[in-house]
Structure formats: structure tokens, C-alpha cells
C-alpha positions, 0 to 999 in steps of 0.5 A: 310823894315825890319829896318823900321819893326825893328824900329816899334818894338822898338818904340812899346817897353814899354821900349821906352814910355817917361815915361819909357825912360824920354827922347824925345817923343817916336813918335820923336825918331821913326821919326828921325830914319825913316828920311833916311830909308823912302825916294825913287825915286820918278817921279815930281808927288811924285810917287813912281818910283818903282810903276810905272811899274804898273800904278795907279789903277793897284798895285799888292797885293805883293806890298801893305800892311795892316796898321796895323789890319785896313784892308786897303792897301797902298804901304808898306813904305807908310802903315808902317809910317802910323801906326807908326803915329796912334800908336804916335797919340795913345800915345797922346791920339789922335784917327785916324780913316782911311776911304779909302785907295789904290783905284784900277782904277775901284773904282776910275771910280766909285767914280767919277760917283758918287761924280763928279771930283774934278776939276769940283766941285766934290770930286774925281781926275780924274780916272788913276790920284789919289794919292789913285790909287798909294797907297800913300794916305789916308783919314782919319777920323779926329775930331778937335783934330786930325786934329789939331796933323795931321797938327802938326805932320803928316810932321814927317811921311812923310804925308802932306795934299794935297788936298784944300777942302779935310781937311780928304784927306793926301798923303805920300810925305816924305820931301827929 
């Protein structure tokens, strides 16, 4: 964690804009010294092997981060390489908006009273099974523009949009 924290610092660092550096995109750079640093075991779901001692709904604060001033929480590589992708959206003039983040069991139980499992026509996942409950998914707020950058750039962060019918539904699934 603390060369990711080092590498946030350096690509928030005025010396490392493009215009200051007149080099590649300072999102690039950020992402392709990330590359290694963010990969982990993880089980054939995509779940982080280290959360799993814990089950889905059940992570303890200690292993959640705030993404940035936000106020959500997801698992801290997963919190890290989203606020380096907002402040890279920033820099392009592109604005990502978070409306959920990590959903703890009860949240998940009653999100899907109220708006019905997915599998069924509804918007939630089956409590004990969402992404969200592991700290590894977001939704996001997104105009067209931002969904368009999210779908362009979103890979080099380690997130991917995973969910049909959820365009605003993103997942930390770093490439291996």
C-alpha cells in the first residue's frame, strides 16, 4: 500500500501534468506503475482471497478505505485505483460522481426487498453475493461523457463494467 500511496503522490504532483512533463498522460503513467503493485489472489468469483476470511457483508472497517473525501468505503486497493481514476477523469475535464460503494449484508437484504434481485428482473444481487458486499464495486454517477472515458479508460485501473442493465454498476477486476 504505501508504493501505491507514493504513486498517488507523485501523479498528484504539478511536476508530473502533461503540461508540465510533455510527456504521456499523467493517468498512463500512474496506471502502468500500478500495473503490478495492484494484483492479488483472488478465488474464480474475482474475490479478493484475503476478504474472504470475513464473508460478503462482513468486512471489517480496518480493511476498507475512504476514496478520497467522498465518504465511501471499498477494499483499500480497490478505494486507491478508484481515486486515481477520478483525479485522471478530472484532469480530462470528465466528472465521476459515486453514489454507492461497499454495502454491508443488511444493506444488501434490504436493497433487495426494496428493488428486487436481479435475477428475477430486479436491480440487486442476491444478499451474501454482490460484489458491493466485498468492497470491490462502485456505482457510479455517470452523463454520457463519463461513461464514454469509463468505458475507455476504466481497464487501466482495474475496473470493468460487469453488470448488463447496470451501465452505472463498475467492479475492481484488474487484468492478471
Amino acid at each position: 500500500m504505501a508504493e501505491i500511496r507514493t504513486q498517488i503522490a507523485a501523479f498528484r504532483s504539478p511536476a508530473t501534468t502533461p503540461a508540465a512533463a510533455g510527456t504521456e498522460s499523467s493517468s498512463a503513467a500512474f496506471a502502468q506503475a500500478l500495473d503490478g503493485t495492484l494484483r492479488t489472489a483472488r478465488t474464480s468469483a474475482g474475490v479478493p482471497v484475503e476478504l474472504t476470511k470475513y464473508g460478503n457483508g462482513r468486512i471489517p472497517e480496518s480493511a476498507l478505505q475512504r476514496v478520497g473525501t467522498t465518504g465511501h468505503r471499498l477494499w483499500a486497493p480497490a478505494a486507491t485505483s478508484l481515486e486515481a481514476l477520478m483525479c485522471a477523469a478530472r484532469e480530462q475535464g470528465v466528472n465521476i460522481g459515486i453514489t454507492d460503494s461497499y454495502r454491508p449484508l443488511a444493506e444488501q437484504v434490504d436493497l433487495a426487498e426494496r428493488k428486487g434481485l436481479y435475477s428475477q428482473g430486479g436491480l440487486a444481487a442476491k444478499p451474501g453475493t454482490s460484489d458491493h458486499g466485498w468492497g470491490i464495486a462502485v456505482d457510479l454517477d455517470l452523463d454520457s461523457r463519463a461513461q464514454a472515458w469509463m468505458r475507455a479508460n476504466a481497464g487501466r485501473f482495474g475496473f470493468a463494467e460487469t453488470t448488463p442493465r447496470e451501465p452505472w454498476h463498475w467492479a475492481f477486476r484488474p487484468a492478471k
